[in-house]
C-alpha angles and dihedrals in degrees: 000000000000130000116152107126116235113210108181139194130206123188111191089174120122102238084192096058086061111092098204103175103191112032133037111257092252089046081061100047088049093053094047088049091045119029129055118280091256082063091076092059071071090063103095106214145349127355146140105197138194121186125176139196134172098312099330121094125189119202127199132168131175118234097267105058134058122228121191131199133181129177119233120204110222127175078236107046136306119279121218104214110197125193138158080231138041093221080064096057093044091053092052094045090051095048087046095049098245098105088120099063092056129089111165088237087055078063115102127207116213113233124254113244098019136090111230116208123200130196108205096205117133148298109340102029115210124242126282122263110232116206121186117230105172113044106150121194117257137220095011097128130095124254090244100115085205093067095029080056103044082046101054105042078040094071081034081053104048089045097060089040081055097048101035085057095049083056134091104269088233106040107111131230148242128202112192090222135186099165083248125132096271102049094031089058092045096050091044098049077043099054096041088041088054085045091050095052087051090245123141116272087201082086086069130084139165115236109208115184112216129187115178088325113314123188099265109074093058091054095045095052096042078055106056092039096053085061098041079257112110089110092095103049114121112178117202114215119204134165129245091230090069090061109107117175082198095062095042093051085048098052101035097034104219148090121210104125106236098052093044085054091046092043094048084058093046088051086051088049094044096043085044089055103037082050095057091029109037091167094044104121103169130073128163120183137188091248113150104022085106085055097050104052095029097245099161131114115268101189088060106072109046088219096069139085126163093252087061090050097041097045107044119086102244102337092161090052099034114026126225079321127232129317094030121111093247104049111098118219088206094053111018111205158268103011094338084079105030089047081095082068093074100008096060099037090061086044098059098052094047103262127149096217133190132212108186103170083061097062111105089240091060093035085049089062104048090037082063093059118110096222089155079067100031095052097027083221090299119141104212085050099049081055094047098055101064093063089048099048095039088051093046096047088046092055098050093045104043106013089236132129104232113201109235118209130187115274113278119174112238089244093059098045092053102055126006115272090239098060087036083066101049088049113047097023090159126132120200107264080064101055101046082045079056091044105057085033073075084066101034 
């Protein structure tokens, strides 16, 4: 008889869709497998990696991009199934005949930031080990917002030029541009680094979603023209009528209600552009800029005060963390989690898109910044200082006055709030009941 005991691993992910700059892919996986967790802060750009060896399997993923694991029981050993998506690991499960053991909430993510480790050992298999591999110092910066500025759009800086070096020098390029602080500040360090490189800013243009005029578009081009640089505004026109919370909480597979509204406006964007510009690859967006200098609306989630925000290390990017009640091992948490509402909408329609105030440089930076000091724990000032910081940046990097308007969230630029909420009046509890209607 036979007892050896079969433990499997199957990775559904895609290793061509990572853009690692400054390794091979298998350089990466055998870092992750080999090295301590703090190794991977060594990996430039953007991965979601699965190693294996013998029974033990090590997961790592950058800010930007989801990865996905569940854990089959089979008579002969488990088998760890991996995939960027959790339709992916159901369709496996039901090829495979396991479509009974899977239910989309038995589906782990793996945390931003951390390396999981998995020992596949027997029935039933213990937890994973989370090690952190990205833990930046807070608060080391001095209170000067020049420097906290030149700093900051530095790192933002140094990101695009390496990106923009690792590209076909011909491809052209996208900005996903509101005219707001974040992608202001992305199309701008984009236009002056290309200009740098002494490569031709006529790749570049600026994408503005607009949905029976929204707000936007007013406020992009007001942008550009304030700077002689309206020449590269595109603006991309869809109908309300186009808009389908289904599709949105399919492709993105969630269902918190601010990132399916902001990821049914980033669908309409991506499938706007893909329809005037079938052969367009690369995209790069302002995402996580919110996260990174905490410029969200407190008074708008009950469970948050400024001294929460202010004095946990990356809440926006990283939730209430592991090993607290309210972190969920399906979702993660912060943008870790909310990173599938612009992620997966590129993806489906066949961009290659780029995050860079995700990247741990640029997080680093803002991370540094005393904000307890600098707001003395006082609201209007925490909202007021993104625009400071990012103009000035801007300014010391480029040389360029960047116009600053107030905070608007993408989903209410791109279409008036009014008609936002008669077409996507959803709450919560009825999107997650849409959600696993998908599995039902």
């Amino acid at each position: 008889m036979n007892t050896q005991y079969l433990a499997k691993v199957v990775d559904l992910t895609d290793p061509a869709s990572n853009r690692i700059l400054n390794m091979t892919v298998d350089e990466a996986r055998a870092l992750l497998l080999r090295q301590p967790a703090q190794a991977v802060r060594d990996i430039e750009g953007s991965f979601a990696l699965v190693a294996q060896e013998d029974k033990v399997v090590r997961l790592a993923r950058s800010l930007d991009r989801p990865l996905r694991y569940f854990l089959a029981k089979r008579h002969e050993g488990p088998a760890l199934v991996v995939a960027n998506r959790i339709d992916a690991i159901a369709d496996w499960l039901k090829a495979e005949g396991f479509e009974a053991q899977f239910q989309p909430n038995y589906t782990r993510m793996v945390p931003a930031h951390y390396v999981v480790q998995i020992h596949l050992v027997g029935c039933p298999d213990p937890d994973p080990v989370y090690e952190r591999f990205f833990t930046p110092a807070r608060n080391v910066h001095t209170g000067d917002l020049d420097q906290l500025g030149a700093g900051y759009i530095g790192a933002l800086d140094r990101e695009i030029d390496q990106w923009l070096r690792h590209l076909p020098a011909d491809e052209p390029i996208g900005v996903c541009f509101s005219g707001g602080i974040d992608s202001g500040a992305v199309f701008l360090v984009t236009y002056h680094r290309l200009l740098k490189l002494g490569l031709s800013p006529s790749r570049l243009k600026a994408f503005t979603l607009s949905i029976e005029n929204g707000p936007d578009l007013a406020q992009a081009r007001t942008f550009l023209e304030q700077l002689g640089l309206s020449l590269f505004l595109e603006p991309i026109q869809a109908k309300p009528d186009a808009l389908n919370v289904l599709d949105t909480i399919r492709i993105v597979e969630d269902y918190k209600a601010l990132d399916v509204e902001s990821a049914t406006m980033a669908l309409a964007l991506c499938q706007g552009i893909r329809r005037q510009y079938p052969g367009w690859k690369h995209l790069v967006d302002g995402d996580g800029g919110d996260e990174n200098l905490k410029d969200y609306p407190i008074e708008e989630n009950p469970e948050l005060t400024i001294r929460s925000v202010v004095n946990n290390r990356m809440l926006y990017q990283e939730g209430w963390g592991l090993g607290t009640i309210k972190h969920s091992l399906t979702y993660s948490g912060g943008f870790s989690r909310a990173c599938t509402r612009s992620y997966a909408p590129a993806h489906h329609f066949g961009f290659d898109s780029f995050s860079p105030f995700t990247r741990p440089r640029v997080v680093e930076q803002a991370e540094g910044i005393p904000f307890a000091s600098l707001t003395a724990m006082q609201v209007d000032k925490l909202y007021a200082l993104k625009g400071e910081i990012v103009a000035r940046g801007v300014k010391a990097v480029t040389g360029l006055e960047m116009p600053v308007f107030p905070k608007r969230r993408f989903q209410h630029g791109a279409l008036p709030v009014a008609s936002l909420r008669q077409r996507l009046p959803g709450r919560e509890i009825e999107y997650r009941k849409q959600f696993l209607g998908l599995y039902s």
